[in-house]
C-alpha positions as protocol buffer text, in pm:
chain_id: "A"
residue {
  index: 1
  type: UNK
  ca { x: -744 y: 3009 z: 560 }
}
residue {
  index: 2
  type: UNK
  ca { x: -619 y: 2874 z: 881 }
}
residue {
  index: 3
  type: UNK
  ca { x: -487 y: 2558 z: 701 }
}
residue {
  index: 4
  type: UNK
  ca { x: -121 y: 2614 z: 500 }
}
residue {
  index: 5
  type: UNK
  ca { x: -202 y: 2318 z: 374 }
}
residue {
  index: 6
  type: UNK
  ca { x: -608 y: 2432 z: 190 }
}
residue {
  index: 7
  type: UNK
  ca { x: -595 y: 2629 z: -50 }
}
residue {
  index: 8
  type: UNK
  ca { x: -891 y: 2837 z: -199 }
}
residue {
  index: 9
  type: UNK
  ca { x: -973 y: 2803 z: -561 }
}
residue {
  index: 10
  type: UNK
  ca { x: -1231 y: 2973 z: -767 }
}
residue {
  index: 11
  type: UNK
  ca { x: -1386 y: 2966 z: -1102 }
}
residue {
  index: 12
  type: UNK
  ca { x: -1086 y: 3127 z: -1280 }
}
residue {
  index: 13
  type: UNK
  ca { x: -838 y: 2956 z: -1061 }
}
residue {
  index: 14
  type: UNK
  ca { x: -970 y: 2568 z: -1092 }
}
residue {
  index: 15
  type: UNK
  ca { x: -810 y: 2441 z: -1414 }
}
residue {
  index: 16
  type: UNK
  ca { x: -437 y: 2554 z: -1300 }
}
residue {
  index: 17
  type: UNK
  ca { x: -469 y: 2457 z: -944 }
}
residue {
  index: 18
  type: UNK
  ca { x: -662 y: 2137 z: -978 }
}
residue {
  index: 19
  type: UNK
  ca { x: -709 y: 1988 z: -1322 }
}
residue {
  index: 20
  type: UNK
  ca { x: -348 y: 2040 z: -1455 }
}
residue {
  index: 21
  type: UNK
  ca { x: -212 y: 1974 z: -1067 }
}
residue {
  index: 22
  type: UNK
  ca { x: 19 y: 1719 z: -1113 }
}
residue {
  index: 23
  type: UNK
  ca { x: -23 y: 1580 z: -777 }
}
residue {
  index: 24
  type: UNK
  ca { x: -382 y: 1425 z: -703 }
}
residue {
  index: 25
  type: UNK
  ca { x: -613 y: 1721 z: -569 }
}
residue {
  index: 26
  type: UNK
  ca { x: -887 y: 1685 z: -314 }
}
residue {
  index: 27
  type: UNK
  ca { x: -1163 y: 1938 z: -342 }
}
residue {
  index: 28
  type: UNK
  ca { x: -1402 y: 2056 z: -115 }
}
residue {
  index: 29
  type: UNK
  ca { x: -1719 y: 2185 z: -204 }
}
residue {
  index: 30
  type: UNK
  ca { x: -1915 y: 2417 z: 44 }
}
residue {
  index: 31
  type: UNK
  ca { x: -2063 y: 2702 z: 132 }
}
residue {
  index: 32
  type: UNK
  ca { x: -2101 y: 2927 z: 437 }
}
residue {
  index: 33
  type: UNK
  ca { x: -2448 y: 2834 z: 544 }
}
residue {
  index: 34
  type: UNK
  ca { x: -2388 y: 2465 z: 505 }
}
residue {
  index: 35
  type: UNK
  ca { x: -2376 y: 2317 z: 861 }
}
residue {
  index: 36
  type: UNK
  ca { x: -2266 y: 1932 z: 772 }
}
residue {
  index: 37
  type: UNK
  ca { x: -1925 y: 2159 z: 617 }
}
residue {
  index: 38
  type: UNK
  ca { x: -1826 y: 2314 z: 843 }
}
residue {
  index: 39
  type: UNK
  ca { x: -1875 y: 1951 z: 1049 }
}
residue {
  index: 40
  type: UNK
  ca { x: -1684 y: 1860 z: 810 }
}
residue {
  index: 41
  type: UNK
  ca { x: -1420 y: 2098 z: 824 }
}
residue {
  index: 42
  type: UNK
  ca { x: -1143 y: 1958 z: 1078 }
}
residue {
  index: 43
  type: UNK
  ca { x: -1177 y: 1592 z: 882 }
}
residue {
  index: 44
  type: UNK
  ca { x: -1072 y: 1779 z: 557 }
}
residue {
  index: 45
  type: UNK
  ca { x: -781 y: 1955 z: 734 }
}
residue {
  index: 46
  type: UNK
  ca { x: -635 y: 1636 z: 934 }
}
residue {
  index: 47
  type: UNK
  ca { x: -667 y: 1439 z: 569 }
}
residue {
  index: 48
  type: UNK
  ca { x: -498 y: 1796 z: 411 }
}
residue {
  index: 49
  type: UNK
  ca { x: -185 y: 1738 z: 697 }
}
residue {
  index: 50
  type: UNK
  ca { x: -189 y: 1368 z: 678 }
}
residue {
  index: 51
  type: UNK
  ca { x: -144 y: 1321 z: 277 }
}
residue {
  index: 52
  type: UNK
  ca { x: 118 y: 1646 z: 251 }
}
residue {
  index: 53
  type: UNK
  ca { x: 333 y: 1627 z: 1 }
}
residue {
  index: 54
  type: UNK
  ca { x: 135 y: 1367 z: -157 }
}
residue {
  index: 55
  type: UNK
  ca { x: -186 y: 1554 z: -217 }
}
residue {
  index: 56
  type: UNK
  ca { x: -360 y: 1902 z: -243 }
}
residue {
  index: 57
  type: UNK
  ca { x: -655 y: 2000 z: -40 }
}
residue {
  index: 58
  type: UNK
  ca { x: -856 y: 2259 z: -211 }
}
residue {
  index: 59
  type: UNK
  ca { x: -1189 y: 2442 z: -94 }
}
residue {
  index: 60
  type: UNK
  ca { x: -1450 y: 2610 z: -330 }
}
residue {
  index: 61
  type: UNK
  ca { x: -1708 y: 2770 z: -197 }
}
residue {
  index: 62
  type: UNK
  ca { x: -2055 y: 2710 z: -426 }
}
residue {
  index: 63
  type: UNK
  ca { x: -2218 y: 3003 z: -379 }
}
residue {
  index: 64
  type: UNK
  ca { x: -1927 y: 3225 z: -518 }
}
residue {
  index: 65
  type: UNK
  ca { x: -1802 y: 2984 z: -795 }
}
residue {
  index: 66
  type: UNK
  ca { x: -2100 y: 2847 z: -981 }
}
residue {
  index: 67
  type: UNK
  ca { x: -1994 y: 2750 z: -1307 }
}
residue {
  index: 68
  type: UNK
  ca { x: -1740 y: 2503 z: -1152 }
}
residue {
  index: 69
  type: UNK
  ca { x: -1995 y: 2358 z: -905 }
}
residue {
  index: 70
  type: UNK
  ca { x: -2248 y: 2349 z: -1230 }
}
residue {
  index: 71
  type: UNK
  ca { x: -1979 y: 2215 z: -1410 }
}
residue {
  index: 72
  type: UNK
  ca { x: -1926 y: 1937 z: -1217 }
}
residue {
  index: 73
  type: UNK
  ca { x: -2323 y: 1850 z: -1145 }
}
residue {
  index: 74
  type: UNK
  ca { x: -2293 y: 1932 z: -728 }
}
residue {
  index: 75
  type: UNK
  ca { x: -2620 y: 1904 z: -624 }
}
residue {
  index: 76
  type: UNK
  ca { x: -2579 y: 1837 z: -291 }
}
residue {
  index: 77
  type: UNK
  ca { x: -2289 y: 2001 z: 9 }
}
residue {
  index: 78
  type: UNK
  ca { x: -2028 y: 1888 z: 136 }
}
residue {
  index: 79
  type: UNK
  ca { x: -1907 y: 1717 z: -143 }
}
residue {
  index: 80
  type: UNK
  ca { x: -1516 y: 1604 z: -187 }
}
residue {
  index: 81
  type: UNK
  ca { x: -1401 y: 1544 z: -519 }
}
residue {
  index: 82
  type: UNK
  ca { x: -1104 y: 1421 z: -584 }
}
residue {
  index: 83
  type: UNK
  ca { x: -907 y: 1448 z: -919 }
}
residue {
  index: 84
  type: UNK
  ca { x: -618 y: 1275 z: -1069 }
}
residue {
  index: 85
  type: UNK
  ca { x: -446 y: 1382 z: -1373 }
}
residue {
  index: 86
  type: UNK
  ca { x: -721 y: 1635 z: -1487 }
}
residue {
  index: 87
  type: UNK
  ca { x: -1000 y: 1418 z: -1407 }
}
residue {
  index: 88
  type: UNK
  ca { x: -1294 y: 1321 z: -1148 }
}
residue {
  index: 89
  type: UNK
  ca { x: -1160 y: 938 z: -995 }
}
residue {
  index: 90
  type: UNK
  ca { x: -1377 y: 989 z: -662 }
}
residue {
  index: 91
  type: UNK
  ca { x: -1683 y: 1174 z: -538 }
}
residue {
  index: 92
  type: UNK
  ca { x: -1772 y: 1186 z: -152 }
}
residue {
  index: 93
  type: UNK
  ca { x: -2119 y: 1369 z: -128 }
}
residue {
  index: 94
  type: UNK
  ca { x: -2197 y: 1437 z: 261 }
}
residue {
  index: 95
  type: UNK
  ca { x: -2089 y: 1443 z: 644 }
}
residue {
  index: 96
  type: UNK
  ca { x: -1872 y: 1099 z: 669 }
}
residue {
  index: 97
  type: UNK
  ca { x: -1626 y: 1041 z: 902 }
}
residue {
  index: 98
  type: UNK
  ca { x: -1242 y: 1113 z: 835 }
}
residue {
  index: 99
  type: UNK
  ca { x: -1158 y: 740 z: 797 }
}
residue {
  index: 100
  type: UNK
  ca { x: -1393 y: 757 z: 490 }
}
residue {
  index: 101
  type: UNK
  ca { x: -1207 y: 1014 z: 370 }
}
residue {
  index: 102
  type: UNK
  ca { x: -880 y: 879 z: 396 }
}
residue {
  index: 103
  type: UNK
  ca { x: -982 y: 540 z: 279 }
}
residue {
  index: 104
  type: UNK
  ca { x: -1114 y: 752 z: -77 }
}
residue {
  index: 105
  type: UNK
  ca { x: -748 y: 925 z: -84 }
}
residue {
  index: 106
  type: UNK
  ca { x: -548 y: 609 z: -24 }
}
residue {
  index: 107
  type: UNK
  ca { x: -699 y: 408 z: -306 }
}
residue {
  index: 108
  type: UNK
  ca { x: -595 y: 663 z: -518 }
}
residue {
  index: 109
  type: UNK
  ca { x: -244 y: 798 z: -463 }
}
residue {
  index: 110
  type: UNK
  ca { x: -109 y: 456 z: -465 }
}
């Protein structure tokens, strides 16, 4: 990951790193393939260096981790989720700009 500040969670790895985080966690939900997320991509990393310290920016990619991306109903990529104390408080599904983004984190970690 070029980003210190993404990390890469997986099916095995998503309860410790994001739903008993105690810091809210933003994750993003792609794949490979998906055009609008890699788009995406540079918004999620500015938000990642923006809110350090104050929130974790995690990527799962759909294809390889199913039974979270089941699990939480992802029908549609990108999609930014964003949890706070173990649970879904947010749910961005598509390309929108960073401002969204930040605007969705903000409401949240204050």
């Amino acid at each position: 990951m070029a980003n210190a500040n993404i990390i890469d969670v997986t099916d095995s790895t998503f309860q410790s790193a994001v739903l008993d985080s105690d810091q809210p966690v933003l994750v993003d939900f792609w794949a490979s393939w998906c055009g609008p997320c890699r788009t995406l991509a540079p918004a999620v990393e500015e938000v990642a260096n923006e809110f350090e310290g104050k929130l974790k920016v995690m990527k799962l990619d759909v294809d390889q981790n199913g039974v979270t991306a089941s699990r939480f109903a992802i029908r549609g990529i990108p999609a930014l989720l964003l949890f706070k104390d173990g649970k879904e408080v947010d749910r961005i599904v598509g390309l929108v700009p960073k401002d969204t983004i930040s605007q969705t984190v903000i409401s949240q970690i204050n």
